[in-house]
N, C-alpha and C positions, 0 to 999 in steps of 0.2 A: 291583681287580687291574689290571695292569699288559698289556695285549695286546698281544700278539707284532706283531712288527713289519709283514707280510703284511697284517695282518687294520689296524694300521693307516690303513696303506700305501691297500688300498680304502674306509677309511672307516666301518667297520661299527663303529655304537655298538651299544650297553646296550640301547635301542627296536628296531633293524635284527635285530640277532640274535636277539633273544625272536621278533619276529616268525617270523624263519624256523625258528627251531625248533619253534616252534609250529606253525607249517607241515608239516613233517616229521612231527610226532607224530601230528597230524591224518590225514595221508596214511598213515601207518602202521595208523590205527584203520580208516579207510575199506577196507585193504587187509586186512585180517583180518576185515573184516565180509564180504568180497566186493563191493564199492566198486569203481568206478573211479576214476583220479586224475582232478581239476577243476583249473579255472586260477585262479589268482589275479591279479588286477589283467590281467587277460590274456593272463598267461605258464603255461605250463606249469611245477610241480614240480621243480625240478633240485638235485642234490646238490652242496655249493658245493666246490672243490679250493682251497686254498691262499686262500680268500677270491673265487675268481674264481664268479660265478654261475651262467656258462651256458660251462662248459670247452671242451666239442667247438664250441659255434660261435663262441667266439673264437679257438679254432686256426685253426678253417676259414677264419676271417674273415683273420688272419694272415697263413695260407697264400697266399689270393687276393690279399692285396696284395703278399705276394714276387713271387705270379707277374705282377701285370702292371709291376711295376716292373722283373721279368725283360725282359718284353714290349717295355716302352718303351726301356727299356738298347740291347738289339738292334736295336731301329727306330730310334734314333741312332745307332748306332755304321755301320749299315747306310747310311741317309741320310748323312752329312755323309764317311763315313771310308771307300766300299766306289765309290757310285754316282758318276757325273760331275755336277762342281757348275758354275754358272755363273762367268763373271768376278771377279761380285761376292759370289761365294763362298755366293750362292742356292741353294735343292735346284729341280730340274727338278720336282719333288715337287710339285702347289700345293695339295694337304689338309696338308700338315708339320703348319701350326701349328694347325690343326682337331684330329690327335692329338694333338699336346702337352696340349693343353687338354684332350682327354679324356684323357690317361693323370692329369693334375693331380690332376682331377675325382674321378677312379676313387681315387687315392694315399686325398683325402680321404675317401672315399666308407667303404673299406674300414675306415680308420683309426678310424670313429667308429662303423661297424658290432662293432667291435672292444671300443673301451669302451663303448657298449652295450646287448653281451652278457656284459660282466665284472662290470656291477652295474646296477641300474635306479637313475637318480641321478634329481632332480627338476626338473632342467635336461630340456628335449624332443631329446636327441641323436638319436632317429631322424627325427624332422622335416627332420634337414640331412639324412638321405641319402635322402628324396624330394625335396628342393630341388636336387641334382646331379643326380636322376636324368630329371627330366623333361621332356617337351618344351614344354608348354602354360604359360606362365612366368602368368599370369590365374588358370588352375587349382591350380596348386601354391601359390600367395601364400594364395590361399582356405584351400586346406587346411594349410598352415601357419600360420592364424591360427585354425583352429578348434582345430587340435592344442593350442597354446600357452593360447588362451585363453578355449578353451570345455570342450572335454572332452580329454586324451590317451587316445585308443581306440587301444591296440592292434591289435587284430583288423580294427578298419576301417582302420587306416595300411597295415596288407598287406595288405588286399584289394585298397586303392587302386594299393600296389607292383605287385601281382599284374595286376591290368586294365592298367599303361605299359609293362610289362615283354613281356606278350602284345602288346601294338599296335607297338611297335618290334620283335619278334619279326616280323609279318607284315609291317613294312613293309618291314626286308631280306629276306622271303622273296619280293615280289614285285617288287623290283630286282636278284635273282637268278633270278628267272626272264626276269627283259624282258632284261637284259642276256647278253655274251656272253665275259665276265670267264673268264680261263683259271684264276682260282682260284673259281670259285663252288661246287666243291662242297663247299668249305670251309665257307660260309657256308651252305649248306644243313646240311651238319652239325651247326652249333652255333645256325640254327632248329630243327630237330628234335629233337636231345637237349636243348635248353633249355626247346624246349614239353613234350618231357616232365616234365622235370625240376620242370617248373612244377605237374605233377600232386600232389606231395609238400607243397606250400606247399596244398591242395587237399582233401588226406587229413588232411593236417594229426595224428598220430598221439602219444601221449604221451612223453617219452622213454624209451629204454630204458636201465632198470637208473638210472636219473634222469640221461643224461647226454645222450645222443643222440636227439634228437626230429626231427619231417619237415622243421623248419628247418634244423637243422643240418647233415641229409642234404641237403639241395639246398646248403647253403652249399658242401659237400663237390663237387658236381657240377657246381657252376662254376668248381672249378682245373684242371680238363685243359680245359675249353671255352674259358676267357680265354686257355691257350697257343695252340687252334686260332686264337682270334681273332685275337689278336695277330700272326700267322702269314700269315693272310690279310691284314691291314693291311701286310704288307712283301712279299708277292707280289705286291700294290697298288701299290704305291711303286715296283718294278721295272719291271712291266705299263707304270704311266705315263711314266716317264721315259725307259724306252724308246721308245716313240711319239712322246713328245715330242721327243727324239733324231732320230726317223724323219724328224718333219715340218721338225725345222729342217732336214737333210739335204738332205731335199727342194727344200725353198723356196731355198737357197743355190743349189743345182743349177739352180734354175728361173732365179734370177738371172744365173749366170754366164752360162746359154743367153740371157739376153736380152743 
């Protein structure tokens, strides 16, 4: 028979579908016995929509990537079209192209968090979004080699997520505290609700109704905090350029007085 075009479209053979319905039936037996749902390959159960496997966390996934492309749109349009640029048509800005490069990062980050969660393919896609996300470039080659070519563990890929994700969590909480940034309680905000948030990757809880599980709920709780982010990055960008403003001011001043 002939498969609609969706179910193409993802891929899903004759092997792929048995298996998941057999999945399904399983879970239905376990669940009339009084059973909880178990994971498979290390995923949680999920009911598939339209061919997509894990719906609500590739919306969420979606989602987060509109908003930081929202994020970065405005921190251009802010930088090059709002603030005073140099001569050479420079931003007073000097992190710019530090964001650039994280918004990049993020685009692809989200993008493959996306495909994903739409099918577990046999290629290691969540490998690349600890390879964007981390800071220790020794540690992540490691474990993107063991991903690839020793075991693909799910469960330990997030836990490893879970441990970078906490350590860059404390290290902007303790650069907002030394510092005396007039947006910092921004960035206190979104250490706070992100350490919690990170509570859910932790519980880690089955989904409900097979759709919505504690990952996808956290995916969910990082669209309002990537717009706080972003927010703070162009409070930033203000904060500096002004000062920078100040100090040439200054220094011109100091010249003419000489």
């Amino acid at each position: 028979m002939q498969e609609p075009l969706y179910m193409q479209w993802k891929q899903w053979d004759c092997q792929s579908d048995c298996r998941y319905y057999c999945m399904l039936d399983r879970e239905n037996k376990r669940e009339a016995t009084g059973h909880d749902p178990v994971k498979y390959h290390g995923k949680w159960p999920f009911k598939r929509v339209y061919g997509i496997q894990e719906p609500a966390s590739v919306a969420f996934s979606v989602l987060n990537l509109a908003m930081h492309f929202h994020g970065w749109i405005s921190f251009f349009i802010l930088l090059y079209y709002k603030l005073p640029l140099r001569r050479d048509k420079k931003t007073y800005y000097y992190f710019a192209s530090l964001w650039h490069i994280y918004a990049l990062l993020s685009f692809n980050s989200w993008f493959w968090s996306a495909v994903f969660h739409s099918r577990s393919f046999d290629v290691k896609d969540d490998a690349v979004r600890v390879m964007v996300a981390a800071p220790l470039l020794a540690f992540v080659t490691t474990h993107i080699l063991y991903l690839n070519f020793y075991k693909l563990d799910y469960g330990w890929n997030m836990q490893v997520c879970v441990v970078m994700a906490v350590v860059q969590l404390l290290v902007w909480a303790i650069w907002a505290g030394v510092t005396r940034h007039p947006s910092r309680w921004k960035l206190w905000l979104v250490v706070v609700a992100g350490g919690l948030a990170m509570l859910l990757e932790i519980y880690d809880f089955p989904p409900y109704q097979g759709f919505v599980d504690a990952h996808a709920a956290w995916h969910a709780t990082t669209i309002p905090l990537t717009y706080v982010w972003w927010s703070f990055i162009r409070d930033d960008a203000e904060f500096l350029t002004s000062n920078q403003m100040k100090r040439m001011k200054t220094s011109n001043l100091a010249k003419k007085a000489k």
